[in-house]
N, C-alpha and C positions, 0 to 999 in steps of 0.2 A: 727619810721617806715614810716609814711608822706614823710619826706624827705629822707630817701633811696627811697622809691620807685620811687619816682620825679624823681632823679638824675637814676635810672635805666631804666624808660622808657623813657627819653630824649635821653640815651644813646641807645636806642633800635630804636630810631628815624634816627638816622644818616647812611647814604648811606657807611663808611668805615666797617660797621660790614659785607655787603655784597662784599663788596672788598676781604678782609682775610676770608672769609666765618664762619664769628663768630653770623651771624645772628639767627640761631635755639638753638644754645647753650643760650646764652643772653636772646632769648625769654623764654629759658627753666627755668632761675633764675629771671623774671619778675613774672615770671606765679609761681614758688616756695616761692617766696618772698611775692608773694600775698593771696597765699593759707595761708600762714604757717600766718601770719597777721589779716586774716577772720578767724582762727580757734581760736586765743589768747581770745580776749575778743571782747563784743557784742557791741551794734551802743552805739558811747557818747548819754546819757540822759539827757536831759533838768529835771531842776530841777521841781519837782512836789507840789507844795503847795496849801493849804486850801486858795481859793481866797476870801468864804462869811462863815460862822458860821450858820450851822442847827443843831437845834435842835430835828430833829427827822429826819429818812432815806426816802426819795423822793419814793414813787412807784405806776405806772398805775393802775388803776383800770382794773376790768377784763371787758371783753366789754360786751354788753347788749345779753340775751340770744337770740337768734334767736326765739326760740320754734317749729322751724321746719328746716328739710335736705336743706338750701338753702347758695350754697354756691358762690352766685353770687356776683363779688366785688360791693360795692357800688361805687359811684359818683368821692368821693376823692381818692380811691384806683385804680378806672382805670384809673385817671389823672396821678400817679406817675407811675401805670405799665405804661402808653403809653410815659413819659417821658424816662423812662429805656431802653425801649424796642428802641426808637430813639437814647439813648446815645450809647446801646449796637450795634447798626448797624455801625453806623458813628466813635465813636469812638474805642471799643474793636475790632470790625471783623477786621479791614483793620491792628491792627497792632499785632495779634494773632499769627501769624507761625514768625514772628522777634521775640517776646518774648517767643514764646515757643524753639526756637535755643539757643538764651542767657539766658535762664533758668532765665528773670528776668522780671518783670513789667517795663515799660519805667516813669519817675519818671514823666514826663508832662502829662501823660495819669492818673497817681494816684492824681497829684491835682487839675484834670477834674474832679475826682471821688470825692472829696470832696469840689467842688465845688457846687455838682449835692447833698449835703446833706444827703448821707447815713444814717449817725451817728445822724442825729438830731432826722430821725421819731421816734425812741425809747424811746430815752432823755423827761423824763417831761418840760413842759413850764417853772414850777418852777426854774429850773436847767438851762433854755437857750436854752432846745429845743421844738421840735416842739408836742412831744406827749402828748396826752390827756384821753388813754386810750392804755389798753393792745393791742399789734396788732402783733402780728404772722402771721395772714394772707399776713399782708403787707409784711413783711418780705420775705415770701414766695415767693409772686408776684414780689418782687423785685430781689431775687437771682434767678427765673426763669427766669426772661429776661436776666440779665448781663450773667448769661450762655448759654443764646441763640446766644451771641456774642463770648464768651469764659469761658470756666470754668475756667480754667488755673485765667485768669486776674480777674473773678468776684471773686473768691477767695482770689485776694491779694489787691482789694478795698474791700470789706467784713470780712476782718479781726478784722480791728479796731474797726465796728459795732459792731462782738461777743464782744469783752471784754465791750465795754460801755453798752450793752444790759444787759453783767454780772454784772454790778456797781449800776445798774438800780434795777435790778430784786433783787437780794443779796446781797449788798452791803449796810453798816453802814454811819450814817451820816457822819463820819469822813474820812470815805474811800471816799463816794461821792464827797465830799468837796472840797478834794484832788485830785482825778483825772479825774473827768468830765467835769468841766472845759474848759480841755485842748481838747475835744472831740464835742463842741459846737463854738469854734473859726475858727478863720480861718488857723491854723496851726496846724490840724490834728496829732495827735504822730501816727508813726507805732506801732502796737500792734498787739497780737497774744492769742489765748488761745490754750493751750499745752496743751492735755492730751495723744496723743498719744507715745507709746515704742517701741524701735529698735528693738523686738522678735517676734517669730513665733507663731501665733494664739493670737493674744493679745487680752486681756480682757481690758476692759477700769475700771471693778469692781475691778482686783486684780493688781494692780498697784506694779514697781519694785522699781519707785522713791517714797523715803522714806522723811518724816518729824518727826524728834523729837521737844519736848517740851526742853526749855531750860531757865533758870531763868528770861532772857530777853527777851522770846517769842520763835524762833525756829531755826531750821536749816534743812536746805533740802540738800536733794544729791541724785544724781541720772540726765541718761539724756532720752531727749525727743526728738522723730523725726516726721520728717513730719509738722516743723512749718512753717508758711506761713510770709515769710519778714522774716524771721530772722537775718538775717545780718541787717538789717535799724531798729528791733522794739526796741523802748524805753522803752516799760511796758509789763509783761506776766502776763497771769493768770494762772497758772501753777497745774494741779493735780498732787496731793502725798499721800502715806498710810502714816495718820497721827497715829504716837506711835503704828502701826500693829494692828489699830482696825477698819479701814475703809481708804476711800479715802474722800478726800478733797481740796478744791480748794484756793490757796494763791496768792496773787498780790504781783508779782514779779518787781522791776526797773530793767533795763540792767546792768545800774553801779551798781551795788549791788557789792561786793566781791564774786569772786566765779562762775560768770556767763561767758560763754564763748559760742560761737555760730561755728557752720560750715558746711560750705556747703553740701547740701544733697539733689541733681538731682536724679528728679525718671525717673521712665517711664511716666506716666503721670502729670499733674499739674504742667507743667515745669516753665510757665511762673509766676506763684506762688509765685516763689524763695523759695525753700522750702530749709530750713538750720533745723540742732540738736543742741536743745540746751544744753548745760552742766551744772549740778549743782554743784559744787566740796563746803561742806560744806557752803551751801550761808544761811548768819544769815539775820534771818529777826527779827522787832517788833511784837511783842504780834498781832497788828492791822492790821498783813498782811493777815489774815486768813477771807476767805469770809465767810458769811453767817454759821457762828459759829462753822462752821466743820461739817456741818449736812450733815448726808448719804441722807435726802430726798432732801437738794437742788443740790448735787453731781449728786443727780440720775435723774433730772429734765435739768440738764446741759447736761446730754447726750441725753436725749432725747429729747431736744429744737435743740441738734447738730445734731443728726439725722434724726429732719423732717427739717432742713436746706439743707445737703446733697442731700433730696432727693427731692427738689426744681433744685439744680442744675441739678441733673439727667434729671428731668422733661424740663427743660429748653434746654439740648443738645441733648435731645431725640428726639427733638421738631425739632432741627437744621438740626439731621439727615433725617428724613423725610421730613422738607421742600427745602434740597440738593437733595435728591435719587428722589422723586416726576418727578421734569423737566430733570432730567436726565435718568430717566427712557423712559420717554414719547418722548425726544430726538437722544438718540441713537439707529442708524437703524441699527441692524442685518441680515440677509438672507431677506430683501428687505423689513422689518418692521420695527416697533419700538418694542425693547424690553418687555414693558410693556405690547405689544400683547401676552403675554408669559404666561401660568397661572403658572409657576413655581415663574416667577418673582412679579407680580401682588398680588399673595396670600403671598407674604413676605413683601410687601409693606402694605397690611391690616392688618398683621397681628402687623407690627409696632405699627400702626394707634390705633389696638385695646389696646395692649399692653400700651401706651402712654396714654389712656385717663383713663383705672385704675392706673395706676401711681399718676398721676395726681389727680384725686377723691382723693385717699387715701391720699397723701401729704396734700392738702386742708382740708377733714376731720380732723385729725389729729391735723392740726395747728387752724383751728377754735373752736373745742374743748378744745385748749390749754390755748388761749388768752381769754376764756371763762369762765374760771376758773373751768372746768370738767374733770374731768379722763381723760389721754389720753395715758396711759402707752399703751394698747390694741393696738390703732391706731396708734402710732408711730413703734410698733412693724410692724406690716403689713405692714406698707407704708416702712420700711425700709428694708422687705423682699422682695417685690415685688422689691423696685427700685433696689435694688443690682443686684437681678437678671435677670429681664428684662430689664436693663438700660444697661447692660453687653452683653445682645442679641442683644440689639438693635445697639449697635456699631459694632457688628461682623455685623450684616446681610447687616449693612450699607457698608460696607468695602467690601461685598461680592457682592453687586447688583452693583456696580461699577464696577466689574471685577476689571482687573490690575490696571485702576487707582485707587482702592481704597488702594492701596500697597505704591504711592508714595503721596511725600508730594504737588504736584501741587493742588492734592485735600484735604480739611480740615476735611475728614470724618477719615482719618488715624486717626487724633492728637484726634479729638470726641473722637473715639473708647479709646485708651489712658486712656482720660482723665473718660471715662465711668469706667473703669474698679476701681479707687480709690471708688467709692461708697459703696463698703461692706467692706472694708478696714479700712480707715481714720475715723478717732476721732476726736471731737473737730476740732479747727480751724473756726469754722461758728457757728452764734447761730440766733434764730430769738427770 
């Protein structure tokens, strides 16, 4: 496939296809030859191996109880948000509307991102990285700022994060051994966690993709959409109704048999690359199965994904209003500035207000998480509130701009977009 396509875009290069006006046709079977090649099977995978021998599975401790409402970062946590929050200015802003057009992350802008050490705050010491206790909060703090640059893009550096955070948190020595590794080096795998389906009103509890038990271990079937990098990831951690008694989560390789990816542009999250992936009986080992098939760590995975999401909300919510703010106060109307306006003004506060419960609640939530305390309650509200007001907030923003908030010179359009996947998407993100 490599070399047809060589020899077709070579041919596609040449000045005589515009002579005989064979130029749209030709691009027509570049562009067919490439689809139909992204749709076969998923990115080659580097092989995955046990590099040291544990004997017992790596995992953070839960962090120290606060014993009171204070959810103020400490010292090392606003070293890394201010680190982010610089990466996300300089490097996500300026190349956000190109990746959100070619529906892809630019591959030099992803190994900035794993440069910048995403994947290590979670990873224990033990293991090669940098963590020393449970931190969701951090988590937090760090997918709010990359989406104050772009949600789109802090989603397809954030990918890799969710599955290593899953390896961490549920994952068996054996599983560890194997693919953690690969996630504290300097050559990052693309990865993805999949639980989302192609259907209307999806439950993430009653799942279509199926796993049976098999004398070797298993076989899934079934496909998954809305993944992030799937054309480029080498490892999935994929949810399945395991034998039609619950959902459960399996470490997926690309090269497996079976596996097949393709391209799936939304409206939003463009630059993501969001591909489906397909399962066509893919057999796995006995040891592909996370966290023993437990409905409580399944149920923990959505709601680690949930106050993830609602970090990014919080982050481009943040975006919207720190755009609308000077552009409010800048553009003159009937011989004012707009913001003179209390129609515009109380929409602008009410952002403000809306954004700082947002906010609260995402923070409660994940501080209670890494806590080791109930947090089902709080992930619940913070996922209700940001759906909904994360989704107002990009209209009003689109709306306080007048016409420009219609086209793409301004970045509030692609916000709004990208706001609207938050009561939607599954999985994909974990803190």
């Amino acid at each position: 496939m490599g070399s047809a396509l060589a020899v077709l875009n070579r041919l596609a290069g040449t000045a005589v296809l515009d002579r005989f006006g064979l130029r749209k046709p030709v691009e027509r079977g570049v562009y067919g030859a490439t689809r139909t090649g992204f749709g076969a099977v998923g990115a080659a995978s580097r092989t995955f191996a046990a590099t040291q021998r544990l004997t017992k599975p790596q995992r953070l401790p839960a962090a120290a109880d606060r014993g009171q409402f204070d959810l103020t970062p400490d010292d090392e946590q606003q070293l890394i948000r201010s680190t982010v929050v610089e990466f996300a200015a300089e490097q996500l802003r300026p190349l956000a509307a190109e990746a959100d057009t070619a529906c892809t992350a630019p591959a030099g802008l992803l190994a900035k991102a794993t440069e910048l050490g995403v994947t290590l705050v979670g990873v224990p010491e033990q293991l090669g990285g940098l963590g020393t206790e449970r931190s969701a909060v951090t988590g937090v703090l760090v997918a709010e700022a990359m989406a104050h640059g772009d949600m789109g893009l802090a989603v397809a550096c954030l990918a890799p994060s969710a599955v290593s955070t899953a390896l961490v948190l549920w994952g068996d020595e054996q599983q560890q051994a194997t693919y953690l590794p690969a996630f504290v080096g300097d050559d990052v795998p693309a990865a993805a966690l999949a639980v989302q389906e192609p259907r209307a009103l999806f439950d993430p509890f009653t799942l279509h993709t199926k796993a049976y038990r098999t004398a070797g271990g298993f076989v899934l079937d079934g496909v998954k959409s809305l993944v992030p990098r799937a054309a480029q990831a080498e490892l999935f951690i994929v949810a399945a109704d395991l034998d039609g008694r619950g959902p459960a989560l399996f470490v997926v390789e690309s090269s497996t048999a079976g596996v097949g990816v393709e391209s799936e542009p939304a409206m939003g999250l463009r630059a993501a690359g969001m591909g489906r992936l397909r399962l066509d009986q893919v057999a796995l080992p006995a040891t592909a199965l996370l966290g023993e098939g437990s409905s409580a760590v399944y149920a923990e995975c959505v709601r680690l994904s949930r106050i993830a999401w609602c970090a990014l909300a919080v982050g481009t919510a943040q975006a919207v209003l720190d755009y609308v703010i000077p552009y409010v106060n800048d553009r003159v109307a009937f011989g004012e500035p707009v913001s003179h306006r209390q129609g515009v003004a109380f929409k602008v506060a009410d952002i403000g207000i809306e954004l700082e419960g947002m906010r609260l609640l995402t923070y409660r939530a994940a501080s209670r998480a890494e806590q080791g305390k109930s947090y089902a309650r709080e992930a619940g509200l913070a996922r209700r509130l940001c759906a909904e007001k994360g989704m107002l907030i990009g209209n009003d923003g689109v709306q306080l701009l007048g016409g420009h908030g219609f086209v793409k010179e301004h970045p509030v359009e692609r916000w709004y977009r990208d706001l609207r996947a938050i009561g939607l998407v599954e999985g994909s993100v974990l803190v």
